[in-house]
C-alpha positions in Angstrom: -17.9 7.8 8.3 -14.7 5.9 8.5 -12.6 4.8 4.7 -12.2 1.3 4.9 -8.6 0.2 5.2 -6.2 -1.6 2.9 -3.3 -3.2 4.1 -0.1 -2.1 2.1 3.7 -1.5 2.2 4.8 2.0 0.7 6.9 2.0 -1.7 7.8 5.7 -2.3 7.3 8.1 -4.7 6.8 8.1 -8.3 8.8 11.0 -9.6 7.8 13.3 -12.6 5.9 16.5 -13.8 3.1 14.9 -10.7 4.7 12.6 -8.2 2.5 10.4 -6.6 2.5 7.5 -4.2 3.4 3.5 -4.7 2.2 1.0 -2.8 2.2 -2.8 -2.7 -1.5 -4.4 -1.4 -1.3 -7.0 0.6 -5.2 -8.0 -0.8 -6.7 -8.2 -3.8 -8.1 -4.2 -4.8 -11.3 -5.4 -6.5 -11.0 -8.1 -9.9 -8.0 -5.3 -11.4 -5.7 -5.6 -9.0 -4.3 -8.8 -6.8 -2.7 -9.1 -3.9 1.5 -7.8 -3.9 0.1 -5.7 -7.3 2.0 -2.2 -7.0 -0.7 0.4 -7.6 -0.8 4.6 -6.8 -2.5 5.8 -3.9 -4.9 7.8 -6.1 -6.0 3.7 -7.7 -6.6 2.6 -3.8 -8.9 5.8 -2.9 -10.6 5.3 -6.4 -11.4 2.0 -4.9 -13.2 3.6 -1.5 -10.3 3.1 0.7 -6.9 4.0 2.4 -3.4 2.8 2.7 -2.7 1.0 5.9 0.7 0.6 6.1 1.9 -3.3 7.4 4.8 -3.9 9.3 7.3 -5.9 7.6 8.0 -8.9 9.4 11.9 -8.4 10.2 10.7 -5.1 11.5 9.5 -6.9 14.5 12.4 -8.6 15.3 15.0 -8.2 18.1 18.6 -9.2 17.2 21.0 -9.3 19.4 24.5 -10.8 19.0 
């Protein structure tokens, strides 16, 4: 069985005596947490899903001068 997906930009890591992962959700994570709320990933897999990380917009961009 597949974990449903939640789109999210990483953030990095939380540092202290156990680091963990920030992320930004880019949708609501049940009536807690709305969308661009910065949760760990340990909060999105308590919710039944994973991470998908988005690509930023300017990441698709080619600039030329």
């Amino acid at each position: 069985m597949n974990t449903p997906t939640i789109k999210a930009i990483y953030n990095g890591m939380q540092e202290g005596a156990e680091p963990f992962e920030l992320w930004t959700i880019l949708e609501a994570l049940g009536e807690d947490h709305p969308m661009y709320s910065t949760v760990s990933r340990r909060t999105i897999e308590r919710h039944g899903y994973q991470p998908e990380a988005a690509t930023l917009m300017a990441d698709n961009f080619n600039v030329q001068c």
